[in-house]
C-alpha positions as CSV (number, residue, x, y, z in Angstrom):
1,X,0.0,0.0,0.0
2,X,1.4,3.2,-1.3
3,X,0.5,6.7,0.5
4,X,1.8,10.4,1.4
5,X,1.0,12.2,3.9
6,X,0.2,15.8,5.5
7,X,0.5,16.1,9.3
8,X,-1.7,18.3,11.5
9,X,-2.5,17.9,15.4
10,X,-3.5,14.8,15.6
11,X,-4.4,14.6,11.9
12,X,-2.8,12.7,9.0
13,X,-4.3,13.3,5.7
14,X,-3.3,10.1,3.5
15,X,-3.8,9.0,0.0
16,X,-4.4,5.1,0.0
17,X,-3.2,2.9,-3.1
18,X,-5.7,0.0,-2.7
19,X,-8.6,0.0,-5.2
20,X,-10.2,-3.3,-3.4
21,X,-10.3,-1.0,0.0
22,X,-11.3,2.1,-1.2
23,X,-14.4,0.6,-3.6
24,X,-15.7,-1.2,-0.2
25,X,-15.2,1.9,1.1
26,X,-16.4,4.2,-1.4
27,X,-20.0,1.5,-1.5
28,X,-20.4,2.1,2.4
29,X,-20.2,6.0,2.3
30,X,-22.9,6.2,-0.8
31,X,-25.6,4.1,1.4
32,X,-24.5,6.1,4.4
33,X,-24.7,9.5,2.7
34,X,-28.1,8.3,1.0
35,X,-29.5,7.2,4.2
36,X,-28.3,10.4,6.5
37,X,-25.9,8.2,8.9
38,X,-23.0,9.4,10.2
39,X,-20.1,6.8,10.6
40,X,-16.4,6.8,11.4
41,X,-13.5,3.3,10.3
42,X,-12.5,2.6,13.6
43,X,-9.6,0.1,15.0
44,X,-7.8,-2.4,12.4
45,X,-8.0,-0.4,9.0
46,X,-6.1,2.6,10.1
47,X,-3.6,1.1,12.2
48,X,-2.5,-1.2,9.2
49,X,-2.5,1.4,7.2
50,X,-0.3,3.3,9.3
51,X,1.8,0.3,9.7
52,X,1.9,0.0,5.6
53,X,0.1,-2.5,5.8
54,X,-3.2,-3.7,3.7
55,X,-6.6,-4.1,5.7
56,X,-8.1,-7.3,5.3
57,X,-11.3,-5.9,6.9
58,X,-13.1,-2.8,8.0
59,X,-14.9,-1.7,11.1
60,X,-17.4,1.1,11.0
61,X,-18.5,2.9,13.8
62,X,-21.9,4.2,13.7
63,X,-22.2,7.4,15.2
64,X,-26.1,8.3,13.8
65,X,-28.4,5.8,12.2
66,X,-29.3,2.0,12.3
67,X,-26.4,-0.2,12.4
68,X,-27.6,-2.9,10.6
69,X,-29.3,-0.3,7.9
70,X,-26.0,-0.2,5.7
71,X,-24.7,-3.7,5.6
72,X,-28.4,-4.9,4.6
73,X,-28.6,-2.9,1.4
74,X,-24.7,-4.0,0.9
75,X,-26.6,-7.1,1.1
76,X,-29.5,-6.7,-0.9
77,X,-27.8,-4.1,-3.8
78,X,-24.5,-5.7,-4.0
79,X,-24.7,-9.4,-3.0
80,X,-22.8,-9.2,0.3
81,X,-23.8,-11.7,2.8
82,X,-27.1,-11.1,4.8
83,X,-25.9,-9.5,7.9
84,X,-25.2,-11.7,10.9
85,X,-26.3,-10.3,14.4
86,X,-23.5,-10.1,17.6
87,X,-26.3,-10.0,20.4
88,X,-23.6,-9.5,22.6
89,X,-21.7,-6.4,21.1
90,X,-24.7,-5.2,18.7
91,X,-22.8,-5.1,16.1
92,X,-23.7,-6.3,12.6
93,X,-21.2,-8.4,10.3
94,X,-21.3,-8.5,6.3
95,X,-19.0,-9.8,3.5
96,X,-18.3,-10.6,0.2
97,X,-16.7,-13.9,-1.3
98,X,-14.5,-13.7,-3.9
99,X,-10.9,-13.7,-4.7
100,X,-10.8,-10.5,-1.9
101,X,-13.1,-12.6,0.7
102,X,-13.8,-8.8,2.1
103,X,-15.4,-8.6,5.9
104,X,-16.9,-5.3,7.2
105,X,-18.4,-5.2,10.7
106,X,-20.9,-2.0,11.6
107,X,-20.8,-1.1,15.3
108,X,-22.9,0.8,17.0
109,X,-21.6,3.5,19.2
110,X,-21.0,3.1,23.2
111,X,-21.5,5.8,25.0
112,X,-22.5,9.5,24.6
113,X,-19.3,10.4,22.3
114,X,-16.7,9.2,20.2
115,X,-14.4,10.0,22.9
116,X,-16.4,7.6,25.6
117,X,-16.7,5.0,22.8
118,X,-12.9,4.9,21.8
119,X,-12.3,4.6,25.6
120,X,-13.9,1.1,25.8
121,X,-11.9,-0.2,23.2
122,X,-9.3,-2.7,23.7
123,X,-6.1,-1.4,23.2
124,X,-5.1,2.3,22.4
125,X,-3.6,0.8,19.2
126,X,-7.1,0.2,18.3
127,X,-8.2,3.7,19.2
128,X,-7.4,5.4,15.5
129,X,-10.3,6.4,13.5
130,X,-10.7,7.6,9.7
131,X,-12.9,8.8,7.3
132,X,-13.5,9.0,3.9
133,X,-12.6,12.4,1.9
134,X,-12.9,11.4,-1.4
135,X,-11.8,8.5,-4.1
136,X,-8.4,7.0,-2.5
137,X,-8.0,9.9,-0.1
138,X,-8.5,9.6,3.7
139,X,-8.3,11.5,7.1
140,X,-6.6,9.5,10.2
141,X,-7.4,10.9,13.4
142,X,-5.8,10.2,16.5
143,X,-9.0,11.6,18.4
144,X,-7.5,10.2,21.9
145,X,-4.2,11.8,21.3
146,X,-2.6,8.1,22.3
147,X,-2.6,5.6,19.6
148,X,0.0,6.7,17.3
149,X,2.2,7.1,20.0
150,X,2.0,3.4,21.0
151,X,2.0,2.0,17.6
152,X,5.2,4.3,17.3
153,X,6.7,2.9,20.6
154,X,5.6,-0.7,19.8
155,X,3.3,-1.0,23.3
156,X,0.3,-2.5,23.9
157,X,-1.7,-0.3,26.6
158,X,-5.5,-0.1,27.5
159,X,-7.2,3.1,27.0
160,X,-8.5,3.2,30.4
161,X,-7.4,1.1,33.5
162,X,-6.7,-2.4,32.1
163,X,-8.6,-4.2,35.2
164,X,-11.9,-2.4,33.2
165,X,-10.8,-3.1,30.1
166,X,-10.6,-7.1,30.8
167,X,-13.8,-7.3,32.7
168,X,-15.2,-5.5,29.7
169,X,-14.4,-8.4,27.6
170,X,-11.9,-11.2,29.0
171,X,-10.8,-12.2,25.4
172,X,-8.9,-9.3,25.5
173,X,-6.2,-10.7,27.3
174,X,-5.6,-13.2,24.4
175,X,-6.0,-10.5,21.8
176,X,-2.7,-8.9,23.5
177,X,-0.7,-12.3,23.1
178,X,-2.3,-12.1,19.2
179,X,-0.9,-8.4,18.9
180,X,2.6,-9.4,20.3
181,X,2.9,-12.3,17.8
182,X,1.6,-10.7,14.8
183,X,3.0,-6.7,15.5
184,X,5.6,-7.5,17.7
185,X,4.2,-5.5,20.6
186,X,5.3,-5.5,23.9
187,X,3.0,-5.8,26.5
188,X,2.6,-2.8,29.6
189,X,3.6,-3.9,32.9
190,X,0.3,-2.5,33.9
191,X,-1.3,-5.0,31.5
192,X,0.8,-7.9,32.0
193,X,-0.4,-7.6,36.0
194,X,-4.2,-7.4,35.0
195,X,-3.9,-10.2,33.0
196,X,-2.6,-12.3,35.6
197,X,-4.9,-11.5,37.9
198,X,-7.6,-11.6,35.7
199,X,-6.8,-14.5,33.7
200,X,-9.4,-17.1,34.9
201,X,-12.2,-15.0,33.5
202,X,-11.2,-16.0,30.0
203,X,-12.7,-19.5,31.8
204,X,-16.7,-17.5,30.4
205,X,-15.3,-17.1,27.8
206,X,-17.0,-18.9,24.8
207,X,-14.6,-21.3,23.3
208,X,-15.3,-20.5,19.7
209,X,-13.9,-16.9,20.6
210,X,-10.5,-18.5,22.2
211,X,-9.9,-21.1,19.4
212,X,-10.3,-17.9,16.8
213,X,-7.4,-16.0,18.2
214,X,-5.7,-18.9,19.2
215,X,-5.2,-20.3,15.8
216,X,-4.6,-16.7,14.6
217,X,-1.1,-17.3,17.1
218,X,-0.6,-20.6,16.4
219,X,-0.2,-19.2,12.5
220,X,2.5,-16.6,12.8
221,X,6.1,-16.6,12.4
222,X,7.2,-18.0,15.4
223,X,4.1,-19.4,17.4
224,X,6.2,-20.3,20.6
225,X,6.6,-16.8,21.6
226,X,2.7,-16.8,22.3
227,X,2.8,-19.7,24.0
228,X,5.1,-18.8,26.3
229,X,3.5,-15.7,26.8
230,X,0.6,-17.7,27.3
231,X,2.0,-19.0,29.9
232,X,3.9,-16.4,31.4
233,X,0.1,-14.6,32.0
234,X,-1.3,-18.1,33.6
235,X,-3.6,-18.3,30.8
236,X,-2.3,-21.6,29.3
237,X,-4.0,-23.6,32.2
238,X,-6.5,-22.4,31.4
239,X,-6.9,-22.7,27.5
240,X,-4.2,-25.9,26.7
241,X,-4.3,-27.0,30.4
242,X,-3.0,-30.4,28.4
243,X,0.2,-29.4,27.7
244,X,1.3,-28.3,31.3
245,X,3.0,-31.5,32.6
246,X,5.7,-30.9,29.4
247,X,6.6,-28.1,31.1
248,X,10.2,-28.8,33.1
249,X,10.0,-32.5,32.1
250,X,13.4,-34.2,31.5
251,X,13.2,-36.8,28.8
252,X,16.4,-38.1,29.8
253,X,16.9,-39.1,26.2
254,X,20.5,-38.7,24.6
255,X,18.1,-38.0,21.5
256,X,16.9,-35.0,22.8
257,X,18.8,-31.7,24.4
258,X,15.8,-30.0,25.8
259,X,13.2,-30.1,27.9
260,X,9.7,-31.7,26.4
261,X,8.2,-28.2,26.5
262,X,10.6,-26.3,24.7
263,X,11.2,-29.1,22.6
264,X,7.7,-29.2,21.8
265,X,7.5,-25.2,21.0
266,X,10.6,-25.7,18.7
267,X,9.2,-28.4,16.7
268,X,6.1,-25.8,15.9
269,X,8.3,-23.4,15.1
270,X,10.0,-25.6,12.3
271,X,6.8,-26.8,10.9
272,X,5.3,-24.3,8.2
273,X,2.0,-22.3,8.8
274,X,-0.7,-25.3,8.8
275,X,-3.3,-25.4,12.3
276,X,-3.2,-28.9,11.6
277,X,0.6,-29.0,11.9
278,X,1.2,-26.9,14.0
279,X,-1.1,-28.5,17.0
280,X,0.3,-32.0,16.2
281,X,3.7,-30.7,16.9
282,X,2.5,-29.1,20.1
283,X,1.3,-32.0,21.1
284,X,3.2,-34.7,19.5
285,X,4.9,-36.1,22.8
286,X,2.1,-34.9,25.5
287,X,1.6,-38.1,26.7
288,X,5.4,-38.9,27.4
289,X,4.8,-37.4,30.8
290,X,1.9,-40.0,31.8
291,X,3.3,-43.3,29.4
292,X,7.1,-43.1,30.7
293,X,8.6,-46.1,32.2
294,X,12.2,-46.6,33.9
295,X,14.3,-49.7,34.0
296,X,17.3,-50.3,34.9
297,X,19.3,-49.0,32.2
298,X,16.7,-46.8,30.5
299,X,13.6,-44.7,29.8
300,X,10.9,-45.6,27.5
301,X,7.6,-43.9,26.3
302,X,6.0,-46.8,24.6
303,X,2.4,-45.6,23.8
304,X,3.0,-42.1,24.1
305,X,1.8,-41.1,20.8
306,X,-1.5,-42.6,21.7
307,X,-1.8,-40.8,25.0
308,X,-0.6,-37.5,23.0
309,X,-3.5,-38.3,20.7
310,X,-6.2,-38.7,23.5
311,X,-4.6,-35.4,25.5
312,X,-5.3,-33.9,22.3
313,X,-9.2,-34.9,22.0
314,X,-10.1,-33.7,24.7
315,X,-8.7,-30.4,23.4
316,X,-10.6,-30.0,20.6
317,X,-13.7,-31.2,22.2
318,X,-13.0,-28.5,24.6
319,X,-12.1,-25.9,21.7
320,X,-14.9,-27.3,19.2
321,X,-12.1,-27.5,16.7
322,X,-13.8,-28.3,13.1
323,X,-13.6,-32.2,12.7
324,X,-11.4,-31.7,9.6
325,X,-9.0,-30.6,11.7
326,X,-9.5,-32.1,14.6
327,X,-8.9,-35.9,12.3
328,X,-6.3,-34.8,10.6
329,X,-4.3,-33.3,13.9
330,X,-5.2,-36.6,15.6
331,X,-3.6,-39.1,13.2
332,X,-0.6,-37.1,12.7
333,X,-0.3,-37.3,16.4
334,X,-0.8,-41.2,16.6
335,X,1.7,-41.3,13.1
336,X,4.3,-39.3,14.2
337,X,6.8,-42.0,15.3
338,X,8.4,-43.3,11.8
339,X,11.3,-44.6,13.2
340,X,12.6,-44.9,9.4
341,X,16.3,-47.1,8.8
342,X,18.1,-47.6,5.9
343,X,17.3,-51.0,6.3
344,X,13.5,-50.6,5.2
345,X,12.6,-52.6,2.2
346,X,11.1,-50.4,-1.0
347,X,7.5,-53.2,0.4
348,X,7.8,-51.1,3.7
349,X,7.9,-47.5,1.6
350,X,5.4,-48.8,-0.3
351,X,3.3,-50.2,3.0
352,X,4.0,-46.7,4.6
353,X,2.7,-44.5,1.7
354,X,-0.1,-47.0,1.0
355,X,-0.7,-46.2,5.5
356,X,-0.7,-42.9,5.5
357,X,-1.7,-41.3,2.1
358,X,-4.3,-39.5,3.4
359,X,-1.9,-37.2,5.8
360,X,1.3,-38.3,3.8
361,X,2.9,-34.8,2.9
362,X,1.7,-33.2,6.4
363,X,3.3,-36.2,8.2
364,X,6.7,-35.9,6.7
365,X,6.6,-32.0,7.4
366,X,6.0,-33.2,10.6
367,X,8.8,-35.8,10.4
368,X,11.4,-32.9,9.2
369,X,10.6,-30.8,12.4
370,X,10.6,-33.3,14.8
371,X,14.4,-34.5,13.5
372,X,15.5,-30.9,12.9
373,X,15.1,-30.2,16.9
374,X,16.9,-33.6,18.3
375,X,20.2,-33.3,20.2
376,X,21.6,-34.4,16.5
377,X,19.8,-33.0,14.0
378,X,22.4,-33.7,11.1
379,X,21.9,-37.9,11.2
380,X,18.2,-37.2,11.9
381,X,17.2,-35.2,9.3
382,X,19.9,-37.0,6.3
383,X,17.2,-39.6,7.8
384,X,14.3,-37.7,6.7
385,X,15.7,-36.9,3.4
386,X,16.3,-40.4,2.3
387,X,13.0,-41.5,2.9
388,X,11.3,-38.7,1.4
389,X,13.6,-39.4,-1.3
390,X,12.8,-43.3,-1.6
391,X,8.9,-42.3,-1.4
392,X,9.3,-39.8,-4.4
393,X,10.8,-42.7,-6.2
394,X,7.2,-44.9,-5.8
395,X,4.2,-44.8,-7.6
396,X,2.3,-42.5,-4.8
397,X,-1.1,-42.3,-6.5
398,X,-1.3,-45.8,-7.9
399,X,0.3,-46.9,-4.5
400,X,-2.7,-44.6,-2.5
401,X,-5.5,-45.9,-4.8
402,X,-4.5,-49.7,-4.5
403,X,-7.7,-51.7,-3.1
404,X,-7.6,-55.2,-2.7
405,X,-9.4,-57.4,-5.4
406,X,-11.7,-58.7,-3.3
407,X,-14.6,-57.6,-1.2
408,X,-15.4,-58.5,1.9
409,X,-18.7,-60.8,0.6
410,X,-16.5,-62.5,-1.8
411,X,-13.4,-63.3,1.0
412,X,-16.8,-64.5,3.2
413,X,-17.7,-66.6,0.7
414,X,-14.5,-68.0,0.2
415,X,-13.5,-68.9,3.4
416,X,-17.0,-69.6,4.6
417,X,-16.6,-66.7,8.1
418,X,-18.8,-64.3,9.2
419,X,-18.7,-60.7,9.3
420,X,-16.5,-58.7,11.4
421,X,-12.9,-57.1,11.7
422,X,-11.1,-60.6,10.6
423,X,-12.2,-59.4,7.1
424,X,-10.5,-55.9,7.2
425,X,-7.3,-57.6,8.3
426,X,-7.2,-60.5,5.4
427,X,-7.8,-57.4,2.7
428,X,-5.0,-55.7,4.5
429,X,-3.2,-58.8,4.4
430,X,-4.0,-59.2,0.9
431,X,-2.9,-55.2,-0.1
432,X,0.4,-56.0,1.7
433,X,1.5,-58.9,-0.2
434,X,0.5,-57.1,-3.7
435,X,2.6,-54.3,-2.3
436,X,5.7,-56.4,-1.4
437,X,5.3,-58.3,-4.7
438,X,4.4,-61.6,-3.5
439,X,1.1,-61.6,-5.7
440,X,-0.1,-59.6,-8.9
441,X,-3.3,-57.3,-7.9
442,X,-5.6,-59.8,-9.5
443,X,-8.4,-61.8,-8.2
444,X,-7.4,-64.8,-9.1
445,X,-4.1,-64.3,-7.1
446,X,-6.1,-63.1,-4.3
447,X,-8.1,-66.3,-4.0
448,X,-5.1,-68.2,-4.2
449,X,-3.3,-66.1,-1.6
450,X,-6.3,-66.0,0.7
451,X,-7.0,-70.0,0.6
452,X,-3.1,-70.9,1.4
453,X,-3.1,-68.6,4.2
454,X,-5.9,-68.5,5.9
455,X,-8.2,-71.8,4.8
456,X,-6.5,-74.0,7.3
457,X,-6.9,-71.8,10.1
């Protein structure tokens, strides 16, 4: 986004290079001119903008007139969504899908001024407002005389005591460890304390609302700064109380040169930006903590993966994470532990693609990270290389798509059993030995394998 600007107190006139903003713009002003209400942008739009960055939404504050007046003819004249009610706030939400995916939210005013509204806001960041001149040209004003100054000084501060601000809305306390990951903001002392103290209302808060700004952390640059914010402000007890026994636990594993928390916060920090990914290496080894056992000579977490994965189900039953996500999170977390050699056979690639297709590319992202933070990354990860490597080599689709040649009715008939989970394990059984070469994927050879195997038993 392109502008230049003229200064006056408190005043920055600015001329905005981004047709997409200013047409959404441009569409909200006409209704609101036609229809006599008066309205101010409010929060996100200017700050980015004064940041140089692009708005990916708008929020109008509606100082005279029905709020939900403008995004209904948006609706009706221009094909925006039909405006969805926030009982709670009152404010109205509208957008458009297409290659912009544009979200405005219209909100009515608190209070008997701008000046009272802009003090219940969340953070003074949040406090600019701006207006519409004309086509691509734009008035920021700093009406509280306190947010430029903090987005200047990189600070997060409430606009009024933070205690207030909180109990206004709890959530607040996770939109500051959003704003530190995403604007690199540090945190007032004066907040930091509230939030502390505060912490377990985020406990009402509805869980929808925390997964949204939690996912928005898990997604940036380096995620493990939020949770250890997180945790700093007792709020991860609270939201991921799951993960709290990693924290200080000694694997005691010459594999591994860190602690199981911090090893878990690097391996999310390796992983690209994926929700899926990233929670699976959050909580890859949860359950070492609960599965560990200690012999003589050594420590083993046999299991753990499936303890990680049930730690993790009762997250996102907590969080109502979407079941897309939640599956594919899950069996990454039971997958995780490859445990690949040299010594595999090109049957056992084959067997391991033909596994875990559905999650194959995910899981080796997952496979890369988890080897890149061991106490020797170098052997791990020439590890991870060669097996991608060997897997590029194979026949993925064709591999994926492979079905045994018989049904379960026909291996029924054949071997004269009834229904039940012995018939998933000779199809399996019968996959297998296609895949290691042992039979051709025909019928015929199916039969024949199936009667010499399993007729006698």
């Amino acid at each position: 986004m392109m502008m230049k600007s003229v200064k006056s107190q408190n005043s920055l006139i600015v001329n905005i290079d981004d047709s997409v903003f200013d047409n959404y713009t441009g569409l909200v002003y006409d209704i609101a001119q036609n229809y006599g209400i008066e309205l101010l942008i409010v929060g996100g739009a200017p700050r980015e903008i004064l940041l140089s960055r692009k708005p990916k939404d708008i929020d109008f504050l509606i100082i005279r007139g029905d709020a939900n007046l403008i995004p209904m003819q948006l609706h009706k004249e221009h094909g925006f969504f039909y405006p969805v009610l926030f009982e709670r706030f009152g404010t109205y939400r509208t957008g458009i899908k297409n290659k912009h995916d544009f979200e405005m939210e219209f909100i009515p005013i608190r209070g008997h001024t701008i000046e009272e509204d802009l003090l219940l806001r969340d953070f003074t960041i949040n406090t600019l407002t701006m207006r519409r001149l004309s086509p691509y040209k734009y008035e920021i004003m700093d009406i509280l005389g306190s947010g430029v100054n903090a987005l200047e000084q990189k600070v997060l501060k409430t606009p009024i005591e933070p205690e207030k601000t909180i109990k206004d809305d709890p959530l607040r306390i996770m939109r500051a460890v959003r704003f530190y990951c995403t604007h690199n903001m540090n945190l007032d002392p004066l907040l930091i304390n509230a939030s502390r103290k505060l912490s377990i209302l985020l406990g009402e808060v509805a869980m929808e609302r925390i997964r949204d700004e939690l996912f928005i952390i898990l997604l940036t640059n380096a995620p493990s700064r939020g949770l250890l914010l997180m945790k700093e402000l007792n709020i991860l007890k609270i939201i991921i109380p799951e993960i709290l026994p990693m924290v200080g636990f000694d694997q005691r594993s010459p594999y591994h040169k860190d602690e199981l928390f911090t090893h878990s916060l690097l391996v999310m920090d390796n992983t690209p930006p994926r929700i899926e990914t990233r929670l699976a290496a959050l909580f890859h080894d949860a359950g070492k903590p609960t599965s560990m056992q200690q012999t003589a000579d050594k420590v083993t977490y046999y299991g753990h993966q499936d303890k990680s994965a049930e730690l993790f189900r009762t997250f996102a039953h907590r969080l109502k994470l979407p079941n897309h996500i939640a599956e594919t999170t899950e069996l990454l977390i039971k997958r995780h532990m490859i445990n690949y050699t040299s010594e595999w056979k090109d049957s056992t690639v084959k067997k391991f693609i033909k596994h875990n297709h559905d999650i194959l590319d995910q899981l080796l992202v997952l496979y890369r990270a988890d080897a890149s933070s061991l106490a020797d990354p170098v052997k791990a990860l020439s590890m991870v290389d060669e097996l991608t490597h060997r897997i590029n080599q194979q026949k993925i689709e064709e591999i994926a798509k492979l079905e045994s040649p018989l049904n379960g009715d026909e291996i029924q008939s054949l071997l004269n059993i009834p229904p039940g989970p012995k018939i998933g394990e000779i199809k399996k059984a019968i996959v297998d030995a296609i895949l290691e070469g042992l039979i051709e994927p025909t019928k015929s050879a199916a039969e024949q394998f199936v009667r010499q195997t399993y007729a006698s038993h």
